[in-house]
N, C-alpha and C positions, 0 to 999 in steps of 0.2 A: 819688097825689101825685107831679109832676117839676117836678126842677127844672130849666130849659129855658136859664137863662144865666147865668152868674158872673161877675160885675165885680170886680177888684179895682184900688184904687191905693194905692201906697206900705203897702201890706200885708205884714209879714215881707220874704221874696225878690222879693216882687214888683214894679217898679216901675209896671207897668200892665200889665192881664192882660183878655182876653174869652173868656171859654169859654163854648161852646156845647155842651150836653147833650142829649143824647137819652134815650128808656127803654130798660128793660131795664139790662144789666151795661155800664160804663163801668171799665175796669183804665187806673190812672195808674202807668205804669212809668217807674224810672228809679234811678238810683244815689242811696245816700243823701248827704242835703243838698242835694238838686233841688228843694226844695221840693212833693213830693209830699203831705207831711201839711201842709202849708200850706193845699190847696187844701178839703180838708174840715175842717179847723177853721173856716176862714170860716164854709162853710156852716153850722158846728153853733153859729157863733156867730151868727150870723142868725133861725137856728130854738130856739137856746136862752138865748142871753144871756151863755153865758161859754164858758169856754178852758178842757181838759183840761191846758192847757201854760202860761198865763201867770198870772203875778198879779197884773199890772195892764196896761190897757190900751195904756202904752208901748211895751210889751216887743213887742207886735203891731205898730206902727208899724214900717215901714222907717228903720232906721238912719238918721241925719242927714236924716229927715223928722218935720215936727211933725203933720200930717194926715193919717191914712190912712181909705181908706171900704174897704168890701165892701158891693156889691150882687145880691141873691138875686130873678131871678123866677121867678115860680112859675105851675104850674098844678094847680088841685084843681078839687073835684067842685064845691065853691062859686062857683067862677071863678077869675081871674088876679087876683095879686100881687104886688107890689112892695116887698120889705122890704127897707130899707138900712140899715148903722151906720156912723156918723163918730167914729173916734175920734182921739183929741187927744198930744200928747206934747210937753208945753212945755218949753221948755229950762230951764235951773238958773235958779233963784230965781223964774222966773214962777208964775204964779196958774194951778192946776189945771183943768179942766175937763171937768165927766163928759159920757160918750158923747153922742150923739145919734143919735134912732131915726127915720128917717120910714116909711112906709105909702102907698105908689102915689106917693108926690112930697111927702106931708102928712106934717109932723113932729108925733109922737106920745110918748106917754109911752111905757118899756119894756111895760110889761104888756100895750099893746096892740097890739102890733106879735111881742113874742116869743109862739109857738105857734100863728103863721099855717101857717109852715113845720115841719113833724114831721119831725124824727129819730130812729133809733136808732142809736146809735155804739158802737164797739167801736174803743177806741185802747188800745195797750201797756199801756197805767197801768191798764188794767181789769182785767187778768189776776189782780189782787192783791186785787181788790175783796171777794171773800169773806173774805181774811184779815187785813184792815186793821182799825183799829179801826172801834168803831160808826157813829163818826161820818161816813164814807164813806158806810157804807151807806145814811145817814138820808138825806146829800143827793141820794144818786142814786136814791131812792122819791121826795123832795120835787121834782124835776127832773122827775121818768115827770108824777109828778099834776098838774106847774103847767103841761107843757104840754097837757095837755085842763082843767085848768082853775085861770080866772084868781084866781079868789075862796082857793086854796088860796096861789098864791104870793104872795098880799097880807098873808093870815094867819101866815107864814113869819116875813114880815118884822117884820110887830110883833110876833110872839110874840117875837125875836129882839130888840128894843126892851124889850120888857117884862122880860126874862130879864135884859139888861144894865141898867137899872134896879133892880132887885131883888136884884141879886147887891153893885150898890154901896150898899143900902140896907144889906142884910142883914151887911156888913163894917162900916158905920158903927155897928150896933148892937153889932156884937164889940167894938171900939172902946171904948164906951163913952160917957157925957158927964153932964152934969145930967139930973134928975127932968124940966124941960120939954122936953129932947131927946129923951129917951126918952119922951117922951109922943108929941110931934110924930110921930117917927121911926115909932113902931108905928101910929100912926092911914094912914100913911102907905103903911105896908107891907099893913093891911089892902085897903086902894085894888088895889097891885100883884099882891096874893093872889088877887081878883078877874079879873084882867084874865088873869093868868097860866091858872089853870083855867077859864077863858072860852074865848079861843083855844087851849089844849091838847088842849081834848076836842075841838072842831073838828078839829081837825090830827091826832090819835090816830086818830077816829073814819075818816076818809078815807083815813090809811094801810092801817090794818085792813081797810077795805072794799076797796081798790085790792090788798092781797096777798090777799085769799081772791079775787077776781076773779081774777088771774094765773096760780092754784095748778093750775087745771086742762092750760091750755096747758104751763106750764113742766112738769109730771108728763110729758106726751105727750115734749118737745122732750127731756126728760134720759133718756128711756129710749131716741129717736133715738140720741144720741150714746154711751151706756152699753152699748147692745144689750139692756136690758130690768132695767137697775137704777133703783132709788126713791130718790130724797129729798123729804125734806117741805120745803113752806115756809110759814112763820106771821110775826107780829108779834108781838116778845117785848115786851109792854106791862107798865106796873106798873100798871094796873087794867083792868077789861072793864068791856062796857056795850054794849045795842043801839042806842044813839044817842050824837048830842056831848054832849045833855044830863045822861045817866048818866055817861058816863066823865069829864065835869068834877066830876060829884059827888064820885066816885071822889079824882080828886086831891085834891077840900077836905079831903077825909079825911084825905087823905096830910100836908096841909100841915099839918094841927092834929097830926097826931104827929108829924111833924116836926118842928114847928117851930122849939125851943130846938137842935136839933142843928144844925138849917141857921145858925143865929144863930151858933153856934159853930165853925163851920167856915167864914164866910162864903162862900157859896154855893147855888144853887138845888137840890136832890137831889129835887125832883119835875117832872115836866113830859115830855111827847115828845121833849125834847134828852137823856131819861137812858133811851130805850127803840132800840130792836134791828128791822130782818131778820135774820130767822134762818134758815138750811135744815142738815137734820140729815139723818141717815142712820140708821134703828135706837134713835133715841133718842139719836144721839150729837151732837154739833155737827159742822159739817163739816171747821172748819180742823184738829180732833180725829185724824182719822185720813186723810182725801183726800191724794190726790197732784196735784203740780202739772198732770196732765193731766184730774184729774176735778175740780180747781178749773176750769181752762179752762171744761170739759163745762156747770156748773153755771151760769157765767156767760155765755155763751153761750147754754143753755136760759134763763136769765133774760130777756136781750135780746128774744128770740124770741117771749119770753109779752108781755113788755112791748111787740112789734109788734102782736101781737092782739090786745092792750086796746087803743090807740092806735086803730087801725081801727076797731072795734066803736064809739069816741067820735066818731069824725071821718067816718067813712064813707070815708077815707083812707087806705093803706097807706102809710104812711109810707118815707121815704126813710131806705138802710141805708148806713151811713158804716164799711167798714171798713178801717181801717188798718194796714197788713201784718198781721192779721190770720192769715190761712191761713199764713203761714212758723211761726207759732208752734201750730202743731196735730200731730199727727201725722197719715198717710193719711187711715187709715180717719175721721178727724174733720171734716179739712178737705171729706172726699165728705158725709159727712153733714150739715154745714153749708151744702155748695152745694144736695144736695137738697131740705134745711129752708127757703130761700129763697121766699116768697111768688113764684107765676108772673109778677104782675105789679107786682113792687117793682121801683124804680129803684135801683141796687146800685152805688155808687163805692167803688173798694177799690184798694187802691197795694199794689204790690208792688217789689223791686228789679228783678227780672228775670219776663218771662212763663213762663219755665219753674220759679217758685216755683208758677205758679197750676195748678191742679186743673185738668184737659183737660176737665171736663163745664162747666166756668165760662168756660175761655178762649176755646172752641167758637161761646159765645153772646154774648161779650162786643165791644164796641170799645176795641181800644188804645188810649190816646194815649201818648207820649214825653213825660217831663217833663224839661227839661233847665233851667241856672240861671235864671229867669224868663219859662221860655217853656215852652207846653204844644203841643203839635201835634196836627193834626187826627187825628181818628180815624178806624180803617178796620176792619172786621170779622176 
């Protein structure tokens, strides 16, 4: 998979940008606030739908612009693409307006347009990933699986519908009211109890299968960077099951002993939003005893397994997004990361200066100079 050109207009620092890409290792150097992580956020926002950095699509737009686009073409084993986003930034008190996605020229819904283009990303805020709470880690499995498949990020979303639903039911019942509200109220909730462990053992089931998939790559890639040390990685689930079908049975379960608790606490305590990745070491968890350089290591190996699933779905190697990345490694890590590189992945990575970069990396790579809204050509 390459990506062969990048458009931006009124994108962060940008006010109109064309970059042209080649394969192979592409280093975007430059001082920070050049907008160097500008340039692969786009892309990861093309290829995935959102921002390691913003919370809402304004914050992307260029300052005293209300329109900004980024456009990503691609080349894959399938053929050439065209994925672009429009997004919006209306000034005070106007009427909002979500994104827009088109597809070769054709406006599209997101689903069909986000996971033409494959990423793996590696930006600063990763580094933490292992020791955040859970809920980090759900999104960044739910992220790996929606882009090889669509039917998961659909499921995401209404499970996530269905969760807020039920969690406002489940408070009205705390609450209180008449014999006919409370009638209504539980005929009600039985409906969402339904729907809930419908889409949860789906979305369980696929997580579970996407980390035993991974376990083998990522074992190889942590003992690259370790020199020959183990950890495991599982799905810490509150049920098993060899299908969606079992592990939704699994939660009905859960929901009928639950149930007066959850009424009491208003809120949901069963479902994939209350389960885990996990990677341990000896039995132990990892934020337990790892140091900030064998967090890197683990996260990292994670990246790395998640290129090998990606590939094995798309027949694609996907394209590696990393963002000063190698400044925050030591030697011996940053060599072992260049050597763990697919031969033939297309690799953007920013650095401040070239002599942050790894000489097995720089060797192969094209520079370009990124200076305030302007990228320069690059030379070997």
């Amino acid at each position: 998979m390459l990506v062969r050109h990048l458009a931006l207009e009124e994108f962060r620092s940008y006010g109109r940008a064309e970059v042209e890409l080649g394969p192979g290792i592409t280093a975007f150097v430059g001082a920070n606030g050049a907008g160097k992580t500008n340039l692969l956020e786009a892309i990861h926002l093309a290829a995935r739908g959102d921002s390691a950095r913003a919370r809402d699509d304004a914050e992307m737009v260029r300052w005293g612009a209300t329109v900004g686009r980024v456009r990503v073409e691609l080349k894959r084993a399938a053929g050439e693409r065209r994925v672009e986003v429009v997004l919006f930034a209306p000034a005070a008190g106007e009427r909002r307006h979500p994104r827009r996605w088109l597809l070769d020229g054709a406006g599209k819904r997101a689903d069909d347009a986000i996971g033409e283009l494959k990423v793996v990303a590696f930006f600063p805020e990763d580094v933490a990933l292992l020791a955040e709470a859970p809920a980090a880690r759900r999104r960044y499995l739910d992220a790996m699986i929606g882009q090889a498949d669509r039917r998961h990020r659909a499921d995401t979303r209404e499970y996530q519908r269905v969760l807020d639903q039920r969690n406002a039911l489940l408070r009205a019942l705390r609450e209180g009211g008449g014999p006919a509200d409370e009638a209504r109220r539980s005929a009600q909730l039985a409906f969402w109890n339904e729907s809930l462990c419908t889409f949860g053992g789906a979305i369980a089931e696929r997580r579970a299968l996407a980390v035993r998939e991974i376990g083998p790559a990522f074992a190889r890639a942590i003992a690259t960077f370790t020199g020959g040390g183990t950890l495991e990685l599982s799905y810490a689930s509150q049920v098993e099951g060899a299908s969606a079908g079992e592990r939704s049975a699994g939660y009905r379960r859960l929901v009928e002993e639950r149930g007066e608790r959850e009424i009491w606490q208003g809120t949901t305590m069963v479902g994939p939003h209350r389960e885990d990745l996990a990677i341990s070491g000896d039995g132990r968890p990892l934020p337990a005893f790892a140091s900030r350089g064998e967090h890197r290591s683990a996260v990292l190996a994670l990246k790395l397994a998640e290129a090998d699933w990606l590939r094995e779905r798309s027949g694609d190697t996907p394209v590696f997004l990393l963002d000063d990345v190698l400044s925050e490694l030591d030697p011996r890590r940053r060599e072992a990361l260049v050597g763990a590189l697919p031969a033939d992945a297309q690799v953007l990575v920013t650095a401040a200066l070239p002599v942050g970069l790894p000489a097995a990396l720089l060797a192969r790579a094209a520079v370009r100079e990124v200076t305030a809204g302007h990228v320069a050509v690059g030379h070997p």
